[in-house]
MIDOSE-1310 file (N, C-alpha, C; in nm, 2 decimals, decimal comma, always signed):
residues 69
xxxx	+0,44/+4,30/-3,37/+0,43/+4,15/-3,39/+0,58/+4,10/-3,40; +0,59/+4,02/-3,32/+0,70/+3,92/-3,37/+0,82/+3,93/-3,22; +0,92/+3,86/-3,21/+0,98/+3,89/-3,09/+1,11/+3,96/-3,13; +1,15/+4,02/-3,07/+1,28/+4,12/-3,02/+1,38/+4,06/-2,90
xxxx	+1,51/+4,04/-2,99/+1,61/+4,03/-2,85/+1,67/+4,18/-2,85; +1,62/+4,22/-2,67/+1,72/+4,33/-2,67/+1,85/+4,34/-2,63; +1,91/+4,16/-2,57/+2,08/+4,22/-2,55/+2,08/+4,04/-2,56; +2,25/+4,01/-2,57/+2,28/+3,90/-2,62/+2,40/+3,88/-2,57
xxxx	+2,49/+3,74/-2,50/+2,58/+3,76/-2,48/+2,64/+3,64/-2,51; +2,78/+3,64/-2,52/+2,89/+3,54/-2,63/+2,87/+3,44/-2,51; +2,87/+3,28/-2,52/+2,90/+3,19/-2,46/+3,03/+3,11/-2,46; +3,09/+3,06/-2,37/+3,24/+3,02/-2,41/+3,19/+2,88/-2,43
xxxx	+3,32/+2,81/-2,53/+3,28/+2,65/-2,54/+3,25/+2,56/-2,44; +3,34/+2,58/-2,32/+3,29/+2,51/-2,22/+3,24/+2,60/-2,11; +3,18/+2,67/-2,12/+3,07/+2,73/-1,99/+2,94/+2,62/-1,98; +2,88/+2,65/-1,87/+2,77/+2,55/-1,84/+2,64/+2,62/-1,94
xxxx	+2,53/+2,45/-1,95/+2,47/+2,50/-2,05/+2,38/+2,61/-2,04; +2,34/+2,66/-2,11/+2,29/+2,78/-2,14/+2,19/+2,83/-2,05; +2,09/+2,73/-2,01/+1,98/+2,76/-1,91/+2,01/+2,77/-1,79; +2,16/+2,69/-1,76/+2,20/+2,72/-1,63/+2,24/+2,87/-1,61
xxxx	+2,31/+2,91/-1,74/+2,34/+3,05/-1,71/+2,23/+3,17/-1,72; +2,13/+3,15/-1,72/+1,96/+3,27/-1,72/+1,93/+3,26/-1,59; +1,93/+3,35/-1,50/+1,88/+3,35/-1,41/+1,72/+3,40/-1,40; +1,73/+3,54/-1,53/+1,62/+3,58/-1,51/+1,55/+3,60/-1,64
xxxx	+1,41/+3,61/-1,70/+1,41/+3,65/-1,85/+1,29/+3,74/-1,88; +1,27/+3,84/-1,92/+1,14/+3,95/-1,90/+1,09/+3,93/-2,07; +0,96/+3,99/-2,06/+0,88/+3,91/-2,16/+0,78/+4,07/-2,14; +0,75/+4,10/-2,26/+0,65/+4,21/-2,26/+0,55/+4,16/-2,37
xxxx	+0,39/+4,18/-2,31/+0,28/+4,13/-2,38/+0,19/+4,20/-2,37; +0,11/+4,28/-2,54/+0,05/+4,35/-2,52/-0,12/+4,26/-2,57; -0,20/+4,28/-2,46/-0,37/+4,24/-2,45/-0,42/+4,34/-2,50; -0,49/+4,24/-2,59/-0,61/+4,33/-2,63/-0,72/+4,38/-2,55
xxxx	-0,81/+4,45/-2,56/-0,89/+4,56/-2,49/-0,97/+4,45/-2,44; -1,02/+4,37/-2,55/-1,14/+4,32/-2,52/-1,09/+4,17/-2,43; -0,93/+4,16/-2,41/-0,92/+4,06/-2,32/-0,85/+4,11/-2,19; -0,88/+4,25/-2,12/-0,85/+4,31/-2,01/-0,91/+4,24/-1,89
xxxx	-0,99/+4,14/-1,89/-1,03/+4,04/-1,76/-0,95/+3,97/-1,75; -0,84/+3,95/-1,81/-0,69/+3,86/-1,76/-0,60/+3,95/-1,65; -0,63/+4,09/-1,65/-0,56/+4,13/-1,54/-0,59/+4,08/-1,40; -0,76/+4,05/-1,37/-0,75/+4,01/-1,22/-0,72/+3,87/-1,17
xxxx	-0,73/+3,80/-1,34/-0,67/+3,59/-1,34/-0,49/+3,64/-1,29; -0,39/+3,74/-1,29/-0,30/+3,79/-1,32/-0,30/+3,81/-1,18; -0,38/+3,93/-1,13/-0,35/+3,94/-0,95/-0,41/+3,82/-0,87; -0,46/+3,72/-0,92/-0,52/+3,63/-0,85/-0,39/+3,54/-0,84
xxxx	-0,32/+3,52/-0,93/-0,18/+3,45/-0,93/-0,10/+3,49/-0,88; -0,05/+3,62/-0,87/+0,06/+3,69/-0,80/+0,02/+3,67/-0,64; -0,11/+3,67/-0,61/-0,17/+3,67/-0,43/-0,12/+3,51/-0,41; -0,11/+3,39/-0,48/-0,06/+3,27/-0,47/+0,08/+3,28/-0,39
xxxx	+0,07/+3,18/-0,22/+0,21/+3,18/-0,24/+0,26/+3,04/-0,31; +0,22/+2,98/-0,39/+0,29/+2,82/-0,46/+0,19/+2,85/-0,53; +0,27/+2,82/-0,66/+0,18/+2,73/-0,81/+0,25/+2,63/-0,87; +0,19/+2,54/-0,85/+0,24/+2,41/-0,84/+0,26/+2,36/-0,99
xxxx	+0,32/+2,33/-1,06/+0,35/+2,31/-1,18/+0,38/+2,13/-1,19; +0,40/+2,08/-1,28/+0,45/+1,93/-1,32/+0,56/+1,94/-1,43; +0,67/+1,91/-1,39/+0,81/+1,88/-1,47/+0,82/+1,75/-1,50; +0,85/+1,68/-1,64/+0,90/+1,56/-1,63/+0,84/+1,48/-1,48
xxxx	+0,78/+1,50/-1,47/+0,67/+1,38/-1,37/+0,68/+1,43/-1,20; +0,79/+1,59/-1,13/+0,79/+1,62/-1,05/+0,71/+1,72/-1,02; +0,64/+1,76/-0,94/+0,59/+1,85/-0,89/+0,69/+1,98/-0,83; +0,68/+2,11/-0,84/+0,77/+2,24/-0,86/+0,73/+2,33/-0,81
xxxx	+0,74/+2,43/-0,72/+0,68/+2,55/-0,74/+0,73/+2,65/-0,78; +0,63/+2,69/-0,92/+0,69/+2,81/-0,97/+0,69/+2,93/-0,97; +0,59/+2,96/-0,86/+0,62/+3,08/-0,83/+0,72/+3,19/-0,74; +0,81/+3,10/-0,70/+0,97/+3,19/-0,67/+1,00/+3,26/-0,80
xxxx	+0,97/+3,16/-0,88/+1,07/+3,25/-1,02/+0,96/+3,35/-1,11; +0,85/+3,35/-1,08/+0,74/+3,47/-1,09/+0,82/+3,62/-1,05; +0,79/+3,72/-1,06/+0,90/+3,83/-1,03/+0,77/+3,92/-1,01; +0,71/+3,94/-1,16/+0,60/+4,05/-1,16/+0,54/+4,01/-1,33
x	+0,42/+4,06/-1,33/+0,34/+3,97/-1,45/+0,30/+4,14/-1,54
């Protein structure tokens, strides 16, 4: 339970802000037994080439920045 940072790095005062510098961010989630039917909602998303998302009132796709689920 709970989240874990496993690495961290120093920002200088003036480097650009923080989100410009993440390129990438991995995320581990463990499902319960009895909710294992999210794996094929999971490869039904990955087979997507666009998933169209809404930002601040634009439309996006975010699945470039999808990697692996």
């Amino acid at each position: 339970p709970g989240i874990k940072c496993r690495e961290i790095f120093e920002v200088q005062n003036h480097s650009p802000k923080v989100p410009n510098l993440v390129d990438t961010a991995e995320y581990q989630v463990t499902i319960p037994e009895k909710h294992l039917e999210i794996e094929t909602k999971i490869d039904a998303l990955l087979a997507q080439d666009e998933v169209i998302r809404e930002r601040r009132g634009k439309d996006y796709d975010l699945r470039p920045r999808i990697f692996n689920l």
